[in-house]
C-alpha positions as CSV (number, residue, x, y, z in Angstrom):
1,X,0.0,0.0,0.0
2,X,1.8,3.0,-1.2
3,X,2.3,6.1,1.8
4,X,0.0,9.2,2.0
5,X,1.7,12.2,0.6
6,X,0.6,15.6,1.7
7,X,2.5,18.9,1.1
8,X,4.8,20.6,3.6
9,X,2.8,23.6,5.1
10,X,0.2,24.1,8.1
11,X,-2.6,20.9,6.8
12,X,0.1,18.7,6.4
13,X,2.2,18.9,9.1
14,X,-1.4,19.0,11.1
15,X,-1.6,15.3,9.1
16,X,1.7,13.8,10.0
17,X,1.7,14.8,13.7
18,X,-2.1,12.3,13.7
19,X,-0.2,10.1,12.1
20,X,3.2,10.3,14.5
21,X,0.4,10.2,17.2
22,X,-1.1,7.0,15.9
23,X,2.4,5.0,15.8
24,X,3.1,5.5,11.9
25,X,6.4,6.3,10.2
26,X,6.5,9.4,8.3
27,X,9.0,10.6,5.9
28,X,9.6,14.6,6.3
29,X,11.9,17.0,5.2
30,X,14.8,18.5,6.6
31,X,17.7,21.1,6.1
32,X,19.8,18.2,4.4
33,X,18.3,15.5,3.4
34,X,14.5,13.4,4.1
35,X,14.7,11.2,7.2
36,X,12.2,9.1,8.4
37,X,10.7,9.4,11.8
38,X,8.5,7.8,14.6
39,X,7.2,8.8,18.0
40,X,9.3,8.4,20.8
41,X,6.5,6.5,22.7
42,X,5.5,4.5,19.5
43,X,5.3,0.5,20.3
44,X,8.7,-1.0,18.9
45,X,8.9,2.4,17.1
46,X,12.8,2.5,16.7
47,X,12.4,-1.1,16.0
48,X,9.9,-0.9,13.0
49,X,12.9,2.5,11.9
50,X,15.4,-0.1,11.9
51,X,13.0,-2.7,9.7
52,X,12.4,-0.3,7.4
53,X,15.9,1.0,6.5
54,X,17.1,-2.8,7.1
55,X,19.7,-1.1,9.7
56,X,21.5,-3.0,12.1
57,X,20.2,-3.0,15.3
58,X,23.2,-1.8,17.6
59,X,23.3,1.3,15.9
60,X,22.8,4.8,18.0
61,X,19.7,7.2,16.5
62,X,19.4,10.9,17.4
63,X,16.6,12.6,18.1
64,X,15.6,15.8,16.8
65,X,14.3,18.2,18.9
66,X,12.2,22.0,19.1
67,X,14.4,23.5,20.1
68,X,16.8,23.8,23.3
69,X,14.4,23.8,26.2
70,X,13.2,20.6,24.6
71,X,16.7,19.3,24.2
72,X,17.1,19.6,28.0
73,X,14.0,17.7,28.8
74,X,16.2,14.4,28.0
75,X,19.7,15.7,28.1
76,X,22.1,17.4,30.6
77,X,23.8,20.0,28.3
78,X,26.5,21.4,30.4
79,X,28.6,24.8,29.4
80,X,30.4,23.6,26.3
81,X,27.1,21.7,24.9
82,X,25.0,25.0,25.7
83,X,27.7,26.9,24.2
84,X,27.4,25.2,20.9
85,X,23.5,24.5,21.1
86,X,23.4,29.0,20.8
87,X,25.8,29.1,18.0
88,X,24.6,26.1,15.7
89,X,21.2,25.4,16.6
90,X,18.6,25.4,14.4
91,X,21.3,23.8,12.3
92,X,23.8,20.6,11.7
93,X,25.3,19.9,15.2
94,X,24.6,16.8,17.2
95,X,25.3,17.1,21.0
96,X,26.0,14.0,22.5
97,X,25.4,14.4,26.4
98,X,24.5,12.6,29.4
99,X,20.9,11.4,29.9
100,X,18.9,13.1,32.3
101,X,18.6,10.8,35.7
102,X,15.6,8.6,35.9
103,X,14.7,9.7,32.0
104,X,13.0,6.1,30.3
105,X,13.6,5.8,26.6
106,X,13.1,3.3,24.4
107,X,16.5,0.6,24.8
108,X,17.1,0.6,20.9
109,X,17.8,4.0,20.9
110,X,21.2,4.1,21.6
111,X,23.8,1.7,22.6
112,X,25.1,3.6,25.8
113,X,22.2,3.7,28.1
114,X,23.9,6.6,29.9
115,X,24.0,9.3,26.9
116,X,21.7,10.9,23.7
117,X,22.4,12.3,20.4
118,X,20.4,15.4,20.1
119,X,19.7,18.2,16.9
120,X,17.3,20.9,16.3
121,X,17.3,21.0,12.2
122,X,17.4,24.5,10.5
123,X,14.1,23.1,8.9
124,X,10.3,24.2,9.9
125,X,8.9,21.1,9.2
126,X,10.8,18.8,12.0
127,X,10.5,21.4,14.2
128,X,6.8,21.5,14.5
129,X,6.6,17.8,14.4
130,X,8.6,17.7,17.6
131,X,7.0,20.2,19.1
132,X,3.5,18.9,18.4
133,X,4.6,15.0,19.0
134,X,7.8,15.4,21.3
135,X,11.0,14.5,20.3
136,X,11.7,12.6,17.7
137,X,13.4,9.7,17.0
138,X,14.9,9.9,13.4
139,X,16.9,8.7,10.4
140,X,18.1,8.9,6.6
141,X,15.3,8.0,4.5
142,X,16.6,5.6,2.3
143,X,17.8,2.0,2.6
144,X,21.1,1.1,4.9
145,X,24.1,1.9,2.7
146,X,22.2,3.3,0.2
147,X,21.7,7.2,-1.3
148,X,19.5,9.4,1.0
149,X,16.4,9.9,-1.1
150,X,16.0,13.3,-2.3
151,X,12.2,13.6,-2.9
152,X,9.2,12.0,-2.1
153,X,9.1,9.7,-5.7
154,X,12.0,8.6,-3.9
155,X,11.3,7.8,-0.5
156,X,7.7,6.0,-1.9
157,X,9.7,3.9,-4.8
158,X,12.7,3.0,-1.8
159,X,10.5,3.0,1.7
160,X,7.0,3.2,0.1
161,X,5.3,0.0,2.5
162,X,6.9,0.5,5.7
163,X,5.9,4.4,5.5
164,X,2.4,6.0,6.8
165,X,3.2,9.3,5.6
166,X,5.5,11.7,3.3
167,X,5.5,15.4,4.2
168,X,6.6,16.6,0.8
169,X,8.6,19.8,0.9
170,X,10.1,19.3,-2.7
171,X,13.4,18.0,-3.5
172,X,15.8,18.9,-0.4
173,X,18.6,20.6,-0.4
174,X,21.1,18.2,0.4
175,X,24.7,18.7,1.8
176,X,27.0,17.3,4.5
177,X,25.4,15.1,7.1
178,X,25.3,16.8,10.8
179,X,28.9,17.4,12.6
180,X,28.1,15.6,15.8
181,X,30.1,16.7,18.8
182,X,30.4,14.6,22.2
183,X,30.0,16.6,25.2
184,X,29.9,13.9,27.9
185,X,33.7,14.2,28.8
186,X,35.9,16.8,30.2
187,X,36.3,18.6,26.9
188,X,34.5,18.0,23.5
189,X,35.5,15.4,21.0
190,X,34.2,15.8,17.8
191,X,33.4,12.1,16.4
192,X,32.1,13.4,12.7
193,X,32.5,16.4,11.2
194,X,29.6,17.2,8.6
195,X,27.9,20.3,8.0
196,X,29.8,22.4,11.0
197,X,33.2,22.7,10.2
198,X,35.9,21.9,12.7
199,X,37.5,25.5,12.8
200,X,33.7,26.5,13.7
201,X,33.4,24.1,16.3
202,X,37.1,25.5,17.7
203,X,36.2,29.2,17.9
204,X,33.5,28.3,19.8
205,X,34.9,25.4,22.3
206,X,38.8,25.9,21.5
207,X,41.2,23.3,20.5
């Protein structure tokens, strides 16, 4: 059964929130590339992410967030993470940080119980789905080792049955996956570096 497709605007980001709400998978837009997405509290939501990408398993998932008061519902973002958060977010930065104490999230969402990839996207669209669903758990749209999918003929022909939903915001931009930074330590290690470069990352954090 092939997905829904609405456009990207007011109705159809109204559309895939009820279907995030309902436990479906939804393709959306972003300011790189489509990912696919799920509600946090979705039953075996991460699981059915996994399915449809045909991911390994052991593999850590961010979650993209509202913004930075939403970030710190689930993370502890200390000086050098809050530091960053103001000077790339909305954009391609994910913070790794400590978990907040006592937080439950789903097991498959990372493979170190005690931290969390977080983002907040330079895109609208994700933006309101988190803040309408709560954070969400999300990844490339295409299959595991395969080209992101660039637009929703894409996404349909690729992901098309394990999909509810594609917000289509036309073909996206592209670029450089996220830099993502790990804040957990003493000082900052940057484990990728994507669509922040590293002499960014150093005028903010130093060496």
């Amino acid at each position: 059964m092939s997905p829904r497709r609405v456009p990207d605007g007011d109705t159809g980001r109204a559309a895939a929130i009820e279907a995030l709400r309902g436990g479906g998978i939804v393709a959306l837009p972003t300011d790189t590339v489509y990912g696919i997405a799920v509600a946090l509290d979705a039953r075996d939501g991460i699981a059915r992410l996994f399915a449809a990408k045909s991911r390994p398993p052991d593999r850590s998932i961010a979650l993209l967030v509202a913004d930075r008061a939403q970030a710190e519902t689930l993370g502890e973002l200390g000086a050098t993470a809050r530091a960053l958060a103001d000077a790339f977010w909305p954009g391609g930065l994910t913070l790794v940080v400590p978990r907040r104490e006592g937080l439950a999230l789903p097991p498959e969402l990372t493979s170190d119980a005690r931290t969390i990839g977080l983002r907040v996207p330079d895109h609208a669209a994700p933006r309101a789905l988190a803040a309408g669903v709560g954070p969400l758990p999300t990844t490339s749209a295409n299959r595991s080792g395969e080209p992101e999918a660039r637009d929703a003929d894409a996404i349909e022909a690729v992901l098309g049955d394990a999909i509810e939903l594609i917000l289509d915001g036309g073909p996206a931009p592209g670029g450089p996956a996220s830099t993502v930074v790990d804040c957990t330590g003493p000082r900052p290690r940057v484990l990728r570096v994507g669509a922040v470069a590293l002499e960014a990352i150093e005028a903010v954090v130093g060496r």
